[in-house]
N, C-alpha and C positions, 0 to 999 in steps of 0.2 A: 225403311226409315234411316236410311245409313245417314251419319254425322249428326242426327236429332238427338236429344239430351234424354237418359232415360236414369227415372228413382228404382232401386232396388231395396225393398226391404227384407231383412235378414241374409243380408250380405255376408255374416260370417259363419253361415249355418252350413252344411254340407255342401246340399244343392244351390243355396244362392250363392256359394263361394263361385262355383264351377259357372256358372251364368254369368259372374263376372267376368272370368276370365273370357268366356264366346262373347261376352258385350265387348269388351276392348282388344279382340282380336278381329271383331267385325266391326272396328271401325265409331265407334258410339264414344260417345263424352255419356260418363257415370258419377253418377251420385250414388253414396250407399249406405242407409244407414246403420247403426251399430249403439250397442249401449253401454261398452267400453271400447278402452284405447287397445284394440288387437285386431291383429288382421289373421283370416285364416292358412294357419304355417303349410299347411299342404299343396297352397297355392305360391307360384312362382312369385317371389318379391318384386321384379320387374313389373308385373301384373299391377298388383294390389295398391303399388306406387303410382300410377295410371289413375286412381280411383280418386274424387274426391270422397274422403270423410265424413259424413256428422255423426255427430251423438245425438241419440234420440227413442225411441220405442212406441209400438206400435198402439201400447195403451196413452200415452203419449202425448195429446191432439197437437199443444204446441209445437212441440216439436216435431212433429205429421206435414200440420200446416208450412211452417218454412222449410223439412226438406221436400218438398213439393214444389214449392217457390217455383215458378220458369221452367219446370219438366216438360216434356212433351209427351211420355208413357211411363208406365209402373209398372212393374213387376214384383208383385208382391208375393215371393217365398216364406217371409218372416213366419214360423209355427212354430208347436214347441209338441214331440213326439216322446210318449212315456207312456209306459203299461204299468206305474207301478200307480197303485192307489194312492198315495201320497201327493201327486202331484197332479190328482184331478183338478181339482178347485183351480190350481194355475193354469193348466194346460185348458181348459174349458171359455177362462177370463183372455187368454190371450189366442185361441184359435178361432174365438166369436166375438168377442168383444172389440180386440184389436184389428180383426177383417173389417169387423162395422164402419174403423175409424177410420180405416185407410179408404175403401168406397164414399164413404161421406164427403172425405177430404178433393178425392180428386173427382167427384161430381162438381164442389162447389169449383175447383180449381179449372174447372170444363178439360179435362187430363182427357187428351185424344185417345190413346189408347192402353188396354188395361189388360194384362194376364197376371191371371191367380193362380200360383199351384198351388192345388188341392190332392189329392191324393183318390186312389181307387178305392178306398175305406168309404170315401164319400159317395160312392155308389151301392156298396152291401157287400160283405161279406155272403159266403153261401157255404153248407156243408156236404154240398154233391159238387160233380161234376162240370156243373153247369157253366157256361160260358158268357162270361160275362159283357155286355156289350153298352154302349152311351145311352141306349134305351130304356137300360132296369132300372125302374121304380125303387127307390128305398123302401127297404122293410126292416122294421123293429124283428130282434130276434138276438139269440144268445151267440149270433156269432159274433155281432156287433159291440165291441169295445167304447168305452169312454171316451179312447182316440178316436174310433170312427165316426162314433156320434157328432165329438166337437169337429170333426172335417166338413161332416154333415150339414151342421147348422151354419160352420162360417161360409162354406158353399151358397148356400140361402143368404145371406148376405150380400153375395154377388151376385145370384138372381135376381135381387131387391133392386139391385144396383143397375144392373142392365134393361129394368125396368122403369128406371127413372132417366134412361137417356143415354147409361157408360159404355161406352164399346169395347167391349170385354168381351178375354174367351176366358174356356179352363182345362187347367190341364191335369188331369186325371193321373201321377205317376205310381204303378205299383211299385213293388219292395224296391230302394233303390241300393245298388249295389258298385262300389268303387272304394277309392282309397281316402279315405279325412281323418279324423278322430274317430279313433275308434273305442273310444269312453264314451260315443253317445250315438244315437238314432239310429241305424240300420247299423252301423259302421260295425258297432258290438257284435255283430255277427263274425267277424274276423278274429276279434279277440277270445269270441268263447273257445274256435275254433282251436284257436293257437294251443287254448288252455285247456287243451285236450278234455273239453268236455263231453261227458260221454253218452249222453242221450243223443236220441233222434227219433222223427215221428214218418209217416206214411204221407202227411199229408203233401197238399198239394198250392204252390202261390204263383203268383208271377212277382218276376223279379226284371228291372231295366239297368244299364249302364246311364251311371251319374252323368259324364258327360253327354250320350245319348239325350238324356235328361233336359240338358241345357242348350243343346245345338235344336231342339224341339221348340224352345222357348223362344229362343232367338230367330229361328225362322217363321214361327206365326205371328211375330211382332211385325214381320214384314209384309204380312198377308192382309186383304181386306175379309178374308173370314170374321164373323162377327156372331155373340151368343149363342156358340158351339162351348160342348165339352170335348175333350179328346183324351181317350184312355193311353199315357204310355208305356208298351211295356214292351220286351226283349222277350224274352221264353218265358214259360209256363214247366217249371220244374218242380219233384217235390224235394222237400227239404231236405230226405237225407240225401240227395244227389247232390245238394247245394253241401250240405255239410262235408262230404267224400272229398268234393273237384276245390274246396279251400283246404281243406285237411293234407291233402295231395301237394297241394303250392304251396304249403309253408312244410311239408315233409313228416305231418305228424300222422296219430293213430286216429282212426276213421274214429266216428262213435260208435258204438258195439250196443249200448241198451234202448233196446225201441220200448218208445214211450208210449203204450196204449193208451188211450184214453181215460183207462182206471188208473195204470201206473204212472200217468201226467198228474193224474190229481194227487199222487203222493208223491212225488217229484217235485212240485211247484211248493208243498208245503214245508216237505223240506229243507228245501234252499231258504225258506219266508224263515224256518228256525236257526238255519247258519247262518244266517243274513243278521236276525238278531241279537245272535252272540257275537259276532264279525265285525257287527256295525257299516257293514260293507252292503249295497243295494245286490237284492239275490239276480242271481243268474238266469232264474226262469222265474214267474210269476202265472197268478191264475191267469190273466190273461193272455199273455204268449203262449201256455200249457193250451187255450182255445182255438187261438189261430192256428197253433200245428197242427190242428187235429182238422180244420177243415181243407175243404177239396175246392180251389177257386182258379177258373182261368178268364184270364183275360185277353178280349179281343184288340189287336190293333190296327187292323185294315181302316178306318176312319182316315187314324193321322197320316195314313201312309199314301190314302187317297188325295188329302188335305195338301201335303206337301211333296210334290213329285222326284221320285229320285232318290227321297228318304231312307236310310238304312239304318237295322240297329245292328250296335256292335252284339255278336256272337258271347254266351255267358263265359263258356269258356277262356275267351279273350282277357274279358273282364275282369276274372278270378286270376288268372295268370300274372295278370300285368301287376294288379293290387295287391297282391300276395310278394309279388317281389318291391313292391313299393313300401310298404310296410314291413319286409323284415331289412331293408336298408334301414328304413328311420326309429327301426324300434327299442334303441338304445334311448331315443329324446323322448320315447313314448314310455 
């Protein structure tokens, strides 16, 4: 669909920053909207100047409706990622309720084509081995987070949607992993690093490059693939490898205290009492103390089949590159 007009929602969110940039390096007229006046600083200002603007939100409708206006596809990244209990009730209103509005919108708006990132939460967490594939069935279970759930149900949304006519895929991306703010969503993985925090667990995730992320998105926009999901993910490492090879690229001390299972649940409560004399959101939470502890891989042969040629960038790479991208800008951070 090269030169067709395409809506992006949550354009200034990690992964829809980087989508933008593959949208207008591949040639595309963008619309993006946003719910203030900022653009995401990790991304090149040459870029972001490229993009038209609006103000708007996903809960929204008006403002749904008109940036929709004369689109031709969507991509809707807009989510809101948090493990802390506090921001269930939002994170639940805006990862189902706001997916509702945006399927709605561009059913009535007859929007040719539609990719949702969704995330691999939205397929199940597991606490073995097991390998995860576009096949597994959701199951309710303690490994499944608040996030997951709400990835879950806005998923179902777009099945709803694809059942009423939308031509839509989804793309499934595990942990993702690259340079943005790193005050928020995956990104905080760098920072705890940095701040030599000193847990780690056995467990086990997949992890993808952000870009990777978006060069996925942008090439099955061009595909006639249609009501597929697609898992993206890079490696399958466990976390304290992930913790080590960042630790290493900003030059600091490994974590040294494995978090067992027992010692996660005192761990997590911990931080929940520095956090309330701090006033500062904790470090680790019950629910991140859960994810590390399980053992989840993800398969990617689908997309790679989906899209011929397809590569992902190496984690190593990834860590390398981001690590020195963030200790250049971490004076504004």
């Amino acid at each position: 669909m090269p030169g067709k007009k395409i809506l992006i929602t949550g354009g200034t969110g990690f992964a829809g920053a980087y989508i933008i940039r593959q949208l207008v390096q591949s040639g595309y007229t963008v619309r993006a909207i946003r719910r203030q006046h900022t653009a995401p600083f990790f991304i090149d200002p040459a870029i972001t100047a490229q993009v038209e603007w609006v103000e708007g939100d996903v809960l929204d409708i008006i403002s749904l409706e008109d940036a929709m206006e004369g689109m031709d596809a969507v991509i809707h990244a807009a989510g809101k990622v948090s493990f802390h209990a506090a921001d269930k009730a939002a994170m639940y209103k805006i990862n189902i309720e706001g997916t509702a509005n945006v399927v709605n919108i561009a059913l009535e708006k007859n929007i040719q084509r539609f990719i949702h990132i969704s995330s691999v939460a939205a397929i199940g967490r597991t606490g073995t081995n097991e390998m995860v594939t576009e096949k597994k069935k959701w199951q309710s279970g303690k490994w499944n987070t608040p996030y997951a759930i709400s990835k879950y149900k806005g998923e179902m949304e777009v099945w709803r949607g694809i059942g009423e006519g939308l031509n839509a895929v989804i793309l499934n991306p595990s942990t993702i992993i690259g340079y943005g703010d790193w005050n928020t969503s995956s990104c905080s993985i760098f920072k705890n690093v940095y701040r030599e925090f000193p847990w780690y667990t056995n467990g086990e995730n997949g992890f993808v490059d952000v870009e990777d992320v978006a060069r996925a998105a942008v090439l099955l926009l061009q595909t006639s693939h249609t009501n597929e999901r697609y898992i993206v993910n890079g490696d399958n490492w466990s976390f304290r490898q992930l913790f080590n090879q960042i630790a290493d690229g900003f030059h600091k001390k490994h974590p040294h205290k494995e978090a067992t299972a027992f010692l996660g649940q005192i761990a997590w409560r911990m931080e929940k009492l520095r956090s309330f004399f701090s006033g500062k959101k904790p470090l680790l939470t019950r629910q991140t103390a859960i994810i590390a502890q399980s053992r989840s891989h993800f398969d990617n042969s689908k997309i790679m089949e989906a899209i011929p040629g397809f590569t992902f960038t190496p984690l190593t790479n990834t860590i390398q590159k981001a690590c020195g991208q963030y200790l250049a800008q971490l004076q504004p951070l």
